[in-house]
C-alpha positions as CSV (number, residue, x, y, z in Angstrom):
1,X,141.5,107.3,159.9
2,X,144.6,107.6,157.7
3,X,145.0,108.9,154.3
4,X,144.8,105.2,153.0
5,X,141.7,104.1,154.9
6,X,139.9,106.9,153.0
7,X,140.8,106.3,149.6
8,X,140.2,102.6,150.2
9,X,136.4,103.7,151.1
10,X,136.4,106.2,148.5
11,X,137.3,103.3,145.6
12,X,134.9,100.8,147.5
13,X,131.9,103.8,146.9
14,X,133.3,104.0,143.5
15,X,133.1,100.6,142.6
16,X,129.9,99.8,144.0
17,X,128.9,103.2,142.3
18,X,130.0,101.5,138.6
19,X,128.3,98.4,140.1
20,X,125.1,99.8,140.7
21,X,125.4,102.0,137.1
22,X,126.1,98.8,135.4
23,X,122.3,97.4,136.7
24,X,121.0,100.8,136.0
25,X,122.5,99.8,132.1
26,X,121.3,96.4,132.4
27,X,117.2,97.8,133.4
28,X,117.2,100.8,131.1
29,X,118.3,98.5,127.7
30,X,118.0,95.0,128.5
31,X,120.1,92.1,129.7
32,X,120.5,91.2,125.7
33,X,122.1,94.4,125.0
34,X,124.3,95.0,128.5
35,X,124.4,91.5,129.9
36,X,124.4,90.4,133.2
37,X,128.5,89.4,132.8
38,X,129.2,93.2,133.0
39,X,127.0,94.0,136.4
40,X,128.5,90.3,138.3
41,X,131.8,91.2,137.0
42,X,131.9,94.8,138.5
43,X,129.9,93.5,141.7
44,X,132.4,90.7,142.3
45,X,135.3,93.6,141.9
46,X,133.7,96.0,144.6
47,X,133.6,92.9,146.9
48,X,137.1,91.9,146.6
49,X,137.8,95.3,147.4
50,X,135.9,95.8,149.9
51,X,137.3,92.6,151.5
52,X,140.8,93.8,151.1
53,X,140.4,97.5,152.4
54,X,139.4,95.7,155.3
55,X,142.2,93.0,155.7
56,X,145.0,94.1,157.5
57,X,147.9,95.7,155.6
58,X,151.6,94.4,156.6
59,X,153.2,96.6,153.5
60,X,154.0,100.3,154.2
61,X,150.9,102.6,154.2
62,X,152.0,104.5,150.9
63,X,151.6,101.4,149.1
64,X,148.1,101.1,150.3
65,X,147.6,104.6,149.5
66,X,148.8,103.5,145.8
67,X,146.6,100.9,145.4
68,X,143.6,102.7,146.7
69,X,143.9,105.3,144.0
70,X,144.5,102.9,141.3
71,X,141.3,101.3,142.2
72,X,139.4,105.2,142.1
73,X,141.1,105.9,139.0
74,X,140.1,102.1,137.8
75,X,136.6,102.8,138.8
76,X,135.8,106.3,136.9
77,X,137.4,104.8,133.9
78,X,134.9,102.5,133.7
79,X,132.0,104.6,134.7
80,X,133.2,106.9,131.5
81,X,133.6,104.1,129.4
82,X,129.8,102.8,131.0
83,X,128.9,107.0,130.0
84,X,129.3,106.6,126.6
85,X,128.1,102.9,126.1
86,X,124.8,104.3,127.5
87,X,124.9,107.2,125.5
88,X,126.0,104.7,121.8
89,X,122.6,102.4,123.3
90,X,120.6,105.5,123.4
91,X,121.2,106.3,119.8
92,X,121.2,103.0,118.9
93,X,117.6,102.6,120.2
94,X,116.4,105.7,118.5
95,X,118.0,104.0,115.0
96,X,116.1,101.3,115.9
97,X,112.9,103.1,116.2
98,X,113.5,105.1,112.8
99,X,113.8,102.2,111.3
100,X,110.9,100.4,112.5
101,X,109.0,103.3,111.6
102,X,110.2,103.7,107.9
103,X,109.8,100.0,107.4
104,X,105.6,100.3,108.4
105,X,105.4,103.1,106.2
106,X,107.1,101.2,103.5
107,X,104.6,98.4,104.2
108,X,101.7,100.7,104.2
109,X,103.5,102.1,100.7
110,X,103.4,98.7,99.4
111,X,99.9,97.7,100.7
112,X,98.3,100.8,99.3
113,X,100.0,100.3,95.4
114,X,99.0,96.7,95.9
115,X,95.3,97.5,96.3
116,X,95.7,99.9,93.6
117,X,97.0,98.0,91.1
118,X,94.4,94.8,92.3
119,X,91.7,97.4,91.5
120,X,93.6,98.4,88.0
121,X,93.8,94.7,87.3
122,X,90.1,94.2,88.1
123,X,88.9,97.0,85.8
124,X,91.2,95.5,83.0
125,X,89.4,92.3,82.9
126,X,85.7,93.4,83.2
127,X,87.2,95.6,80.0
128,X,88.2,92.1,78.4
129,X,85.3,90.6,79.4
130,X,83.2,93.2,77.7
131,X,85.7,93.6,74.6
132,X,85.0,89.7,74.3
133,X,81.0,89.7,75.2
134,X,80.8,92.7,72.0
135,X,83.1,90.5,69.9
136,X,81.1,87.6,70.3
137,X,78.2,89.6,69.2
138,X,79.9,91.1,66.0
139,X,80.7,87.7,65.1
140,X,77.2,86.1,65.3
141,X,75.8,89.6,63.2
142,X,78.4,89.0,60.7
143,X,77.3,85.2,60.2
144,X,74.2,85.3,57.4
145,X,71.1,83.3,58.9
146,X,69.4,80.9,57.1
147,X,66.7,81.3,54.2
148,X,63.9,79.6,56.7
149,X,64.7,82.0,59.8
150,X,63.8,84.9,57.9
151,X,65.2,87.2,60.3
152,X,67.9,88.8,58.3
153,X,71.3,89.9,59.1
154,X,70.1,92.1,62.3
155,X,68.1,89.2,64.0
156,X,71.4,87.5,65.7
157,X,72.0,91.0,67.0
158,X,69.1,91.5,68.2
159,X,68.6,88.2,70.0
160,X,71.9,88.4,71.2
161,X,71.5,92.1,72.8
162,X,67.8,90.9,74.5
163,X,69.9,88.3,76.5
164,X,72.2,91.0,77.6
165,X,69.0,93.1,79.1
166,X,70.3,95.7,76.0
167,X,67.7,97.7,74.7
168,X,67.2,96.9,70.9
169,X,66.4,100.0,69.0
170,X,67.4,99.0,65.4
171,X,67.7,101.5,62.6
172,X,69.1,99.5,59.4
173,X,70.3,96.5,61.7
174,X,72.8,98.6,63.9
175,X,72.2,99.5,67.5
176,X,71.2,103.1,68.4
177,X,74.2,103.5,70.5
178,X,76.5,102.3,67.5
179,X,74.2,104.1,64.9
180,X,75.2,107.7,66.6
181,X,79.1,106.4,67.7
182,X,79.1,106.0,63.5
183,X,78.8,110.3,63.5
């Protein structure tokens, strides 16, 4: 074996060395990321050199030699340049992950104030509700009752408190609980 013969097996290893990385890219991150292009291209470059390290040479054999190392060189340029597009994946993939992981805490953010303010916005109209219940009750006090009733100004109040399951302790016509709120 000459000096050429070895480097032309030397770059056919190294080519079907970056062939075989490029499928190792192509498993580890996903044929939408790497593509399948990238590993056919570099498997259809080890096999036309494999074919023609094979094929009789009629040039010189330091024109063979040449070529050869053009090919090694070729072939760890490209397993550098494969290097570091594994290495921009890698922290590509870890971006994705923060990401994914501030966006369910964000959610989680979001769902918890939502449920918060739902329970704020329940609270405010059971207050409303009750603002409007005592209001309505206030009114019908304030109306005078007719001669025939005979109940006086406290009656509606009264009445009106017994349908509400209120107690109606009356001192002057005012419910105890507003009697002592007065002081």
């Amino acid at each position: 074996m000459n000096e050429s013969q070895i480097a032309g097996w030397i770059a056919s290893a190294m080519q079907f060395a970056v062939a075989g990385y490029a499928l190792r890219l192509n498993r580890c991150f996903g044929t939408a990321r790497v593509g399948w292009s990238l590993f056919g291209a570099f498997s259809l470059m080890a096999l036309l050199h494999l074919v023609q390290s094979t094929a009789a040479y009629d040039t010189g054999s330091d024109s063979g030699l040449m070529i050869n190392v053009t090919y090694v060189l070729i072939s760890f340029l490209m397993l550098i340049g494969m290097v570091h597009m594994e290495s921009m994946l890698k922290e590509r993939l870890r971006l994705e992950g923060v990401e994914m992981q501030l966006r369910s805490d964000l959610e989680s953010e979001v769902k918890s104030k939502t449920a918060h303010l739902t329970r704020a916005i329940e609270e405010l109209v059971m207050e409303m509700d009750e603002t409007k219940r005592m209001s309505a009750i206030i009114e019908s006090a304030r109306e005078p009752m007719p001669a025939e009733t005979g109940g006086g100004l406290a009656e509606p109040v009264r009445h009106a408190a017994a349908q509400n399951g209120e107690e109606t302790h009356f001192l002057a016509g005012i419910l105890a609980g507003e009697w002592i709120a007065h002081f």
